[in-house]
C-alpha positions in Angstrom: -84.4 92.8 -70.0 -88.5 92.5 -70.6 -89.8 95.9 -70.2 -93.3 96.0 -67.3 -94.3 99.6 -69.5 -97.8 99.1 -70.2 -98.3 99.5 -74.0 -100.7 102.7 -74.7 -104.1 101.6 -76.3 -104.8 101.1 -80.0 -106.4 103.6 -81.7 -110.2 103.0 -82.4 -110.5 100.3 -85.2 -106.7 99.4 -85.4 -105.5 95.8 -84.3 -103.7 95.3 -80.9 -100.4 96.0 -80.8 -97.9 93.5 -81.4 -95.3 92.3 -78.9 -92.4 94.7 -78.4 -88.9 93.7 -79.8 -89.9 91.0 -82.2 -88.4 91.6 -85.7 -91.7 91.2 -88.0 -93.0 94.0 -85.2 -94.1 97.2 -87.6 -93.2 99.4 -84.3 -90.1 98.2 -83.8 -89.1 99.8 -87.1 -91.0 102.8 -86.5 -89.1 103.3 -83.7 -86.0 102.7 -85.6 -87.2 105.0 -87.9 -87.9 107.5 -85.4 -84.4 108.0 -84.4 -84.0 109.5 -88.1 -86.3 111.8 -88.1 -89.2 109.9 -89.4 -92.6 111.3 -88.3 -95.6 109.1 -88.6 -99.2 110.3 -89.9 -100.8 113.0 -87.5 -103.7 111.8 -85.8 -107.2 112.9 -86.6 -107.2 115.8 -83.9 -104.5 116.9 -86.1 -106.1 117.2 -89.6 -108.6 119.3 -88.2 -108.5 122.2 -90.6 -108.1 120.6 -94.2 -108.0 123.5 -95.9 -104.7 125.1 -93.7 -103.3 121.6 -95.0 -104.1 122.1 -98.3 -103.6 125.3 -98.8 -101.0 126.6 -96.0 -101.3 130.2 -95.4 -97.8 132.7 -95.9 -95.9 133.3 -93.1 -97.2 136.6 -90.6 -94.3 138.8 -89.4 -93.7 139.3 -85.8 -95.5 142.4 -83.9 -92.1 143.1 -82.9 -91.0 143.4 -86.0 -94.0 145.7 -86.9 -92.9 147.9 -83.9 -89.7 148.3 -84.9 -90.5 150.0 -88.1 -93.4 152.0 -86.0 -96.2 150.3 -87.9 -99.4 148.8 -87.1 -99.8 145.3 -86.9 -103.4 145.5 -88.5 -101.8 146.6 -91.6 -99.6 143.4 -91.9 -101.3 142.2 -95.4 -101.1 145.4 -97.2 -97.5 145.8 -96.6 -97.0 141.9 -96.8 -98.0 141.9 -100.7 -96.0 145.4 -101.3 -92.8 143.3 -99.7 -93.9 140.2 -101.9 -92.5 141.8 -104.9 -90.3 144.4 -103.6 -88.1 141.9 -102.7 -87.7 139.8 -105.4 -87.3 142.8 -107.6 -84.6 144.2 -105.7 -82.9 140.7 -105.7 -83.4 141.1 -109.2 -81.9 144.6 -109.8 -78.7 143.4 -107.8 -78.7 140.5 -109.9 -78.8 142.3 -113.4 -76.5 144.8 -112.6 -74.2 142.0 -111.9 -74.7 140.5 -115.3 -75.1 143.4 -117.8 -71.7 145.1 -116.0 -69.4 145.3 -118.7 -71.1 142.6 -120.9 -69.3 143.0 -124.3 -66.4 142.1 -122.2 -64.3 140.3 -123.2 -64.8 141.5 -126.8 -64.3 137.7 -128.5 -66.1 135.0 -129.6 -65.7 132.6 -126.4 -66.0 128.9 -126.2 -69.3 127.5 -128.2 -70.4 130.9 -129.2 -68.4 130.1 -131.7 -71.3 128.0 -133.1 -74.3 129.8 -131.5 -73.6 133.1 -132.2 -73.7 132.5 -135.8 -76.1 130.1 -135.8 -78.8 132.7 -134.2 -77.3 135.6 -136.5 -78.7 133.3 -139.5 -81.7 132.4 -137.6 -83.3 135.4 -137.6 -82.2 136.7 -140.6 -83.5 133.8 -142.3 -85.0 130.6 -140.3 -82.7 127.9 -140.1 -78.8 127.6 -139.7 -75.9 128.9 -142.4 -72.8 127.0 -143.0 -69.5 129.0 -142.0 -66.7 129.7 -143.4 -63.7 128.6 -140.9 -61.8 131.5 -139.1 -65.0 133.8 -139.5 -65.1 135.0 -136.3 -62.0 138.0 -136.5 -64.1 139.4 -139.5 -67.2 139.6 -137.3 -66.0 141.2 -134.2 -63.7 143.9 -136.5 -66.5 144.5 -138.9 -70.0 142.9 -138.7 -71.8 144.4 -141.3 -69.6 143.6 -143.6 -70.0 139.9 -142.7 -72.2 138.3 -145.3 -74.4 135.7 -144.8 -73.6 132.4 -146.2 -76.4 131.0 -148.2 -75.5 127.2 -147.7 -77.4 125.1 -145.0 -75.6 124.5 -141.5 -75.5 121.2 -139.6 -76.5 122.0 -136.5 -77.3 119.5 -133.7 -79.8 121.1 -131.4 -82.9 122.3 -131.7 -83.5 126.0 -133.1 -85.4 127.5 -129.6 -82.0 128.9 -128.1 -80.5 130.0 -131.1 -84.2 132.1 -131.7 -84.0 133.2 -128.1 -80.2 134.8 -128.4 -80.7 135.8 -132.4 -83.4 138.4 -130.7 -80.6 140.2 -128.9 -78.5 140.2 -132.0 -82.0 141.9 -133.5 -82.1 144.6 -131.5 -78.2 145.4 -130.7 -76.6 143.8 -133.8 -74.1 140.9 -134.2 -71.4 141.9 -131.6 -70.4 140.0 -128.3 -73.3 142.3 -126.3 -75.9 141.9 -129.6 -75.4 138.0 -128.9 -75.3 138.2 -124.8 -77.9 140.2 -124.2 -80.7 137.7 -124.1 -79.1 135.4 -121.9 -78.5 138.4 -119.4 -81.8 138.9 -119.5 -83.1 135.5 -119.0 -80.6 135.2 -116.1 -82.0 138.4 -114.6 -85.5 136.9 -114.7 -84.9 133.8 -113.7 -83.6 135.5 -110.1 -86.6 137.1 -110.3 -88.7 133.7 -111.2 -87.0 131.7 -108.5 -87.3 134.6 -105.3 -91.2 134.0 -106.3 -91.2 130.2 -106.8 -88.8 130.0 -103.2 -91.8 132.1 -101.6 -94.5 130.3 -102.9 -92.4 126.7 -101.6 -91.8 127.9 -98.5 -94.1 130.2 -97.6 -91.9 132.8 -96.9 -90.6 135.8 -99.0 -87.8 135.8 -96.5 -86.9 132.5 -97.9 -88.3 133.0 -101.3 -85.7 135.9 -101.7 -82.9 134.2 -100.2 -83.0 131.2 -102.6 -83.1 134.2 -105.7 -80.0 136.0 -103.8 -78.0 132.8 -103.9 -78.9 132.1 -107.2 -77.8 135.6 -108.4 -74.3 135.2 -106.4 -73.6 131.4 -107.8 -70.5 131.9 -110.4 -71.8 129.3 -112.9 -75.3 131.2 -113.3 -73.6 134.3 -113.8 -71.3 133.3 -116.2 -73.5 131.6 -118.3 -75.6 134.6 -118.1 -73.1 136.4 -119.5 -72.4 134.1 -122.2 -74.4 132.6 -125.7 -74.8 129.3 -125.0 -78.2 127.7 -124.9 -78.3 125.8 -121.8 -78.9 129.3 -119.6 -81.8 129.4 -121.8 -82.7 125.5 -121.1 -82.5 126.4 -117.5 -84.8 129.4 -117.9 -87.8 127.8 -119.4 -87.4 124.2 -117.1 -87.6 127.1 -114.1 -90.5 128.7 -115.5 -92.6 125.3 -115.8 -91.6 124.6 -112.7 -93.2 127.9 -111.3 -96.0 127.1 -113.3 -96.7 123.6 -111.9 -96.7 125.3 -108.4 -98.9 127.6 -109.3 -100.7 124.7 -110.5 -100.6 122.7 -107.4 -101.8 126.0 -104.9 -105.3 127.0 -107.3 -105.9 122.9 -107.9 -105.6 122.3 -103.5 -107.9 125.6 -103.2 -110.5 123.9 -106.0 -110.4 120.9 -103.8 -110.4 122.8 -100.2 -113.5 124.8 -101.3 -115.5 121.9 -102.6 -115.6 120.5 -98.5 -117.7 120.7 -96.4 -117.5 122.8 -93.5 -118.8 122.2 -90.0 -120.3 124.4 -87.3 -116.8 125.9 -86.1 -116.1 126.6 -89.6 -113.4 124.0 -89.9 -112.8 122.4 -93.3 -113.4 119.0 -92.8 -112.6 115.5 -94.8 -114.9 113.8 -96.9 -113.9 110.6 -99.0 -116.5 111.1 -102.1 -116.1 114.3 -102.6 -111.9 113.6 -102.4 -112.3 110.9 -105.0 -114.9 112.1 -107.7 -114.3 115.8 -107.9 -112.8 117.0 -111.2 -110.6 119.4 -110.5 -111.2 121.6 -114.1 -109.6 124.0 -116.1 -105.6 124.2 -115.6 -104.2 126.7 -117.6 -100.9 126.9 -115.4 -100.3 122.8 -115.8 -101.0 123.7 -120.4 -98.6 127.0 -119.4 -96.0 124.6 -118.2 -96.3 122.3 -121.0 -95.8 125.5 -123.2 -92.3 126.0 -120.9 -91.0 122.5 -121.5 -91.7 122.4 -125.0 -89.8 125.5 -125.1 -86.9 123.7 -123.1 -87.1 120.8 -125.1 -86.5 123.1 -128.4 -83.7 124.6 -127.0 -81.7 121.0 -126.0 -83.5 117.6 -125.8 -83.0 117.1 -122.1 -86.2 119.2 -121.7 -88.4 116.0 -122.5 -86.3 114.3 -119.9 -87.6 116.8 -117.4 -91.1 116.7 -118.8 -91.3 113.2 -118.0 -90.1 114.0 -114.1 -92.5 116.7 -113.9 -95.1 115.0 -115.0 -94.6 112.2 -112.6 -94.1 115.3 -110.1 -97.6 116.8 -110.7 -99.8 114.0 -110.8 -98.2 112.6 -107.6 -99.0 116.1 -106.1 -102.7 115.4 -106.6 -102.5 112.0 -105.2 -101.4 113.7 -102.3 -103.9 116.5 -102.4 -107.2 114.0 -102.4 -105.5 111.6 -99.9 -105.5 114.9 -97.2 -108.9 115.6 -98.8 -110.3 112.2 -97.1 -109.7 110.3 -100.4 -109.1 106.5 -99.3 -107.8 105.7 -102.4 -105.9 108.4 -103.6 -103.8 106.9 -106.4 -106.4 105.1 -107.7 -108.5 108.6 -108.0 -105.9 110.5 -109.1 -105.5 107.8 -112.2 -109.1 108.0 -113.0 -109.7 111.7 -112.8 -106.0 113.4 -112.8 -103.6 111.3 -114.8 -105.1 111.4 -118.2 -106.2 115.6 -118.4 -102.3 115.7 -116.7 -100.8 113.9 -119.7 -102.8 115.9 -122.6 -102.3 119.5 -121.1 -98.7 118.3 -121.2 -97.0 116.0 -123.3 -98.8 116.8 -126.5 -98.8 120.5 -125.8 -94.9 120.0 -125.2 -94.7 118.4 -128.4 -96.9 120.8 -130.3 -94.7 123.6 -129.1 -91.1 121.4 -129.8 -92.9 121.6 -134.0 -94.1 124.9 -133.9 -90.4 125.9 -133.1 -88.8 124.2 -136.2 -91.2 126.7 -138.5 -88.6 128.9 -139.9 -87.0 125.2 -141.0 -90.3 123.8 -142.0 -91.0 127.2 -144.0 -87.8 127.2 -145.5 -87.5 125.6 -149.4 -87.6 122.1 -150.0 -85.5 122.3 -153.1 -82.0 122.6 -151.9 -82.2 126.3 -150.8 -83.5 125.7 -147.7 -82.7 124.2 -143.9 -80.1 121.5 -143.9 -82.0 118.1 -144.8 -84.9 120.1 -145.4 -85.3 118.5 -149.0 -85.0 114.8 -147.7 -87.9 113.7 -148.3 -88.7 115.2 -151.7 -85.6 113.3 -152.9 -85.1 110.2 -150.7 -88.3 109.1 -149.6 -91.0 110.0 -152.2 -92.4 106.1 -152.0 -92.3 105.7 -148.6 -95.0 103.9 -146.5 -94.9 106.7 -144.6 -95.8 108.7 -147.6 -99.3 109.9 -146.3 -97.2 112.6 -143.8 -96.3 115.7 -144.9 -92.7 115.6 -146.4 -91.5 118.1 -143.8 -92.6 116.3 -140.9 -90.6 113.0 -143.0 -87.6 115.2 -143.5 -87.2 116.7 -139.6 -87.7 113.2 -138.7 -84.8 112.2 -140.4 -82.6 114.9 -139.6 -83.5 114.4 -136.2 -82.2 110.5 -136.3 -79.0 111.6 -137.8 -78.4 114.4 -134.9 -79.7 111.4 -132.3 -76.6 109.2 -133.7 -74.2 112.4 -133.5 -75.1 112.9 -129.9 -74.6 109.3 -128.8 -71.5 108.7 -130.4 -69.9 111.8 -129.6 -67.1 110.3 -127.6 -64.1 112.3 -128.9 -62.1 113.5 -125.7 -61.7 117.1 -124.9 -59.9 118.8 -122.3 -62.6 120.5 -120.2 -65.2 117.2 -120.4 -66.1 116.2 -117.0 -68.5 112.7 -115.2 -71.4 114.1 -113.9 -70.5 112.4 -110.6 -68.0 115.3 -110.0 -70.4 118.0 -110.6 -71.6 119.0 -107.4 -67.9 118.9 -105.7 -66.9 121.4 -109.1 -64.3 118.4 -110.1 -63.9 120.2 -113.8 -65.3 123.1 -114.4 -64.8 124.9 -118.0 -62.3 127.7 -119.3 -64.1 129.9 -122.0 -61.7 131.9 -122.2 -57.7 132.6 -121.7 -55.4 135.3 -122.3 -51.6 135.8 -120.8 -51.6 139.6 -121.2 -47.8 141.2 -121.2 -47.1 144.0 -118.7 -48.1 147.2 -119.6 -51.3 145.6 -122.0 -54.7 144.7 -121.4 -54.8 145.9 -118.3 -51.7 144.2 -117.0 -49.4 146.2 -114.5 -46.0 147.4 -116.1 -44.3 146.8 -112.7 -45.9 142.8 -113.1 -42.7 140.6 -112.8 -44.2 138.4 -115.5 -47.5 138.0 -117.6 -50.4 138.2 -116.4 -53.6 136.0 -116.6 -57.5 136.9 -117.9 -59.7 134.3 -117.7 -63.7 133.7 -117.7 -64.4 130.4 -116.3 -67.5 128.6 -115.7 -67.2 127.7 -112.2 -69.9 127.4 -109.6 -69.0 129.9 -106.3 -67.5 127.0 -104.5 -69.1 127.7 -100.6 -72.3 127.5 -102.8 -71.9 124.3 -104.1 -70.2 123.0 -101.4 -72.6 123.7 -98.7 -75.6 122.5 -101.6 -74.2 119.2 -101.0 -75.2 119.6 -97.3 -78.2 120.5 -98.5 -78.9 117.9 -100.8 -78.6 115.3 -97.7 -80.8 117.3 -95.7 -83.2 117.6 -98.2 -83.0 113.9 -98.8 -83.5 113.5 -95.0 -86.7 115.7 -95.6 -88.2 113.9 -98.0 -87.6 110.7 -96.9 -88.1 110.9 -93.5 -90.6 114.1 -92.6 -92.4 113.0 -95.9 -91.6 117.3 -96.8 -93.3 117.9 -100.6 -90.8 120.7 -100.8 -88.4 119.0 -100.0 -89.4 116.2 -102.7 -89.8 118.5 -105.4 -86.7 119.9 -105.5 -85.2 116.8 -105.2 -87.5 115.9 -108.1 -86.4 119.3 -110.0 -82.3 118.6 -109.1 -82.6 115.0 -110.2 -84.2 115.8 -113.3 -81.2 118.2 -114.4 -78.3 115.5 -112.8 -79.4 112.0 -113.1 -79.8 111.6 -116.8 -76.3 112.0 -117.6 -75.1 109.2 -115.8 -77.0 107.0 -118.6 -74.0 109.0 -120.8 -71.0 108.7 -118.8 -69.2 107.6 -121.7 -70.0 110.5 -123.9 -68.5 114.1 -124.4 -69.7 116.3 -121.9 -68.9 119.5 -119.1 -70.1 120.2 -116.3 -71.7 123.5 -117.3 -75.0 120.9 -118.7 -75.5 121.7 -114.3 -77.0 124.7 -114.7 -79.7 123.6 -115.0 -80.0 122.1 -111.7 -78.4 125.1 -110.1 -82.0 126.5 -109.1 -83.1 123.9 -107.2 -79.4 123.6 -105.5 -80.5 127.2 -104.1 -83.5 126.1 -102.8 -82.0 123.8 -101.2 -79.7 125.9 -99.7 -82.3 128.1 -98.6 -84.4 125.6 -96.9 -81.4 124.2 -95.3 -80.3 127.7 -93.7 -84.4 128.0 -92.9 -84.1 125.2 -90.6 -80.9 126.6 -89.1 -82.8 129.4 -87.8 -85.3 127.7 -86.3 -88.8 126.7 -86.3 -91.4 129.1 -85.0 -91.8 128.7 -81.7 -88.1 128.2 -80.5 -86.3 130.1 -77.9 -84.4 133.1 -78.3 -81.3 131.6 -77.7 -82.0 129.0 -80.3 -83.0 131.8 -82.6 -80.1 133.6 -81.7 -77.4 130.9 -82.5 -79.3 129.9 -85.8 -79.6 133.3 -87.0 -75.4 133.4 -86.3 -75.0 130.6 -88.2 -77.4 130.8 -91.1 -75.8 134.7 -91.2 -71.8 133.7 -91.0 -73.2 130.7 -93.8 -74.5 133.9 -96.0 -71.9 136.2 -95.9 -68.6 133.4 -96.2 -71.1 132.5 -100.1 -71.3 136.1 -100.9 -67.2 137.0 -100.1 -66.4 133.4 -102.0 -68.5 135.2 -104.8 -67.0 138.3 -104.8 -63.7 136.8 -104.4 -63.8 134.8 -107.5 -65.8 137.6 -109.5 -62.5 138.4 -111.7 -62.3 134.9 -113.2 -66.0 134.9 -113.8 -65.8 138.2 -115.9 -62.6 138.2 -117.5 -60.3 140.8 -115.6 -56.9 140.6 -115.6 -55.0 139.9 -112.6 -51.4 139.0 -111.5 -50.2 135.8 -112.2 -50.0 135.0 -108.7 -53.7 136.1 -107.9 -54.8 134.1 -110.5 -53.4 131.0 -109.4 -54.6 131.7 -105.7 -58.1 131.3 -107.1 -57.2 128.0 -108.7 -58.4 125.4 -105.1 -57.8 122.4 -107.2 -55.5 121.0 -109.6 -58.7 120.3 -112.0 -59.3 123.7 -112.1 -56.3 124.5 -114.3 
């Protein structure tokens, strides 16, 4: 039936409307789109105040709330700042306790610490990797001073960063299951910490902000590679710290931009399309800070230039955005001529500069055979080289770093714990570091037990966490796609960055504990997802009321899964029985 409505006017300057219900009709499919969510551009009444759109200001408790604590309202921003911090640290507290408990335990060389421990342990005793004897590893944990170091080279495949970053630990505590932990607890600690701060600075909230860094500190997978030397905790610490540091990034550049407009008699921030499109923006020390951060994750394992380049397509999109809401009419184009280029050199070559700088105990090491493994390549192989005008160490890491390339892409050798990266967010496969069958009446194994028991650390996400993520992840999706939600977008951008590459290697070795990297972002997703449960401000009680219920029951359900599972993450012995009540799936055997 032809519809009698009368169509609403065009706005001032725009065509006339087309005809309603024909197919080529642009509102037709924003009606379409409508009924998902999609929101189209706010009308000028509605971008008043550019500088609350740039620059959004933190969320105000409620008087109430004030009241409840018998408090003034006036002295809101004074206690605001003091709860800023107090509440991430206090995340962080619960969060180290939870990964220093007990961390010598199990006293063993588990999974690949087989290869990292050592490596680090030569590392900083001599800058660059030793070869190991085989079956090394009972001689260290009974006596590890009287382990010598081997003064042959090692082939290692990854970069030195993490092997630096866990050889501290061994510094300071010597080379024993906590010497080689301890930095990885740290890191893991922090990155709570990091990610509480980052959440609040997304969202605007430190309710939020702190939520995201208790999820985080409650997921299985973080803790147990926080409680573990293997380098891709340490990958997932410095991609989180750029991270932080590209939102810092993003806040002072919008307030650069906000303060340069101009401001009319009401003393609104308003538009203005030259200013937009011609103002640099400056100095950036947070954007040089986070190419420091990926350099460092690239050091560490290669996927960190992976992540640079989604980043970096990340920040420069965020200052498209920024001049378009400045009154820029052609944001991309300004962004390419003023952004792009200072975004690519306080980046990329500072990323790369950093990835050098961290092979120096290699470059430093001999070139005559006593050195780092390959380190003498070019003095023997290549001494008439075109390439003969570059230093023979930059020749020689060149080449060692093709032959690692062609060790990485043709490492295809089956093992039992390699998972697909599309079962990774569902936990199709996690990883067993460790196993032991303890008899009755050992190892903490009841003598009344009717059999042995089991001990077991494995790397396994807590599963109401990952499996509400995926929830998440669609809603986050939804977000981005339809609300147009930067927040939302960026930690799509961050979760992609971690997941997606590995589907370009489906046919190679790999686990599924490469996700923690992600994991993060999966919080924060999480977070914003139970945010929106509670209710935008402004709703009624009741729908305050049922959200809180929800987002509460949601909370509690991750933090008894977490608890439930916490003997399998640390290695405590249970009944047989137990043990195979935690094991959900059949893959997780």
């Amino acid at each position: 039936m032809t519809s009698t409505a009368t169509p609403p006017p065009s706005p001032a300057g725009a065509p006339p409307a087309s005809p309603v219900g024909r197919e080529d009709d642009p509102s037709t499919w924003l009606r379409r789109l409508r009924g998902f969510g999609y929101v189209p551009p706010a009308g000028p009444s509605a971008r008043a105040d550019v500088r609350t759109r740039l620059v959004p200001p933190y969320a105000r408790p409620s008087k109430q709330l004030w009241m409840t604590f018998g408090l003034a309202h006036e002295v809101w921003g004074t206690w605001q700042r003091i709860v800023s911090w107090a509440g991430p640290v206090l995340v962080a507290l619960v969060a180290g306790v939870l990964r220093f408990v007990h961390l010598g335990s199990p006293k063993a060389v588990i999974f690949d610490e087989t290869y990292y421990a050592k490596d680090a342990w030569a590392t900083i005793k001599q800058g660059y990797e030793a070869s190991w004897p085989k079956d090394i590893d009972k001689s260290i944990l009974a006596n590890p001073s009287g382990v010598a170091l081997p003064t042959d080279p090692g082939y290692v495949v990854h970069p030195p960063v993490g092997k630096w970053v866990i050889g501290l630990g061994e510094w300071m505590f010597g080379f024993t299951p906590f010497g080689w932990r301890f930095m990885t607890a740290v890191l893991g600690t922090l990155s709570v910490l990091m990610l509480c701060r980052i959440g609040r600075r997304l969202f605007r909230s430190t309710f939020l902000g702190c939520l995201a860094g208790a999820l985080l500190a409650v997921d299985g997978l973080h803790l147990v590679m926080s409680r573990t030397a293997l380098l891709d905790l340490v990958l997932m610490f410095f991609v989180l710290a750029a991270f932080g540091a590209l939102l810092i990034d993003r806040d002072r550049a919008r307030a650069r931009l906000a303060d340069a407009l101009p401001v009319d008699e009401e003393g609104r921030t308003r538009p203005d399309a030259k200013i937009a499109e011609t103002l640099r923006l400056g100095w950036r020390p947070y954007r040089i800070l986070a190419g420091v951060c990926l350099g460092l994750a690239a050091g560490t394992k290669w996927n960190g230039f992976v992540i640079l380049a989604f980043f970096g397509i990340l920040t420069v999109l965020w200052d498209a955005a920024a001049r378009r809401t400045a009154g820029a009419g052609a944001p991309y184009v300004s962004m390419l001529r003023r952004d792009a280029l200072p975004a690519f050199v306080s980046t990329v070559p500072v990323a790369i500069v950093t990835y050098l700088a961290s092979w120096s105990g290699w470059i430093l090491s001999p070139d005559n055979g006593k050195g780092g493994y390959l380190r003498d390549w070019a003095a023997k192989y290549d001494r008439d080289s075109s390439l003969g005008f570059l230093p023979e160490w930059l020749r020689s890491l060149w080449h060692y770093e093709t032959e690692v390339y062609k060790f990485h892409v043709g490492l295809t050798s089956g093992h039992t714990y390699e998972s697909n990266p599309w079962s990774w967010l569902v936990l199709g496969r996690p990883v067993s570091y460790f196993y032991e069958s303890p008899e009755p009446g050992t190892d903490g194994c009841p003598a009344t037990a009717a059999g042995k028991c089991a001990r077991e650390v494995l790397a396994l996400g807590t599963p109401l966490l990952w499996w509400a993520g995926c929830f998440a992840l669609l809603y986050v999706l939804w977000r981005w796609f339809f609300r147009r939600d930067w927040r939302a977008g960026a930690i799509v951008c961050a979760l992609a960055a971690g997941l997606l590459p590995w589907f370009n290697y489906q046919e190679r070795t790999i686990f599924y504990f490469y996700a923690v990297v992600f994991v993060p972002y999966l919080c924060l997703a999480v977070a914003m997802m139970i945010g929106a449960l509670l209710g935008p401000a402004g709703s009624s009680e009741r729908r305050r009321a049922l959200g809180a219920i929800g987002a509460g029951v949601l909370v509690l359900l991750i933090a008894w899964n977490f608890i439930y599972f916490w003997p399998i993450y640390t290695g405590q012995t249970l009944p047989m029985d137990s043990w195979r009540g935690r094991m959900w799936l059949d893959t997780w055997v």
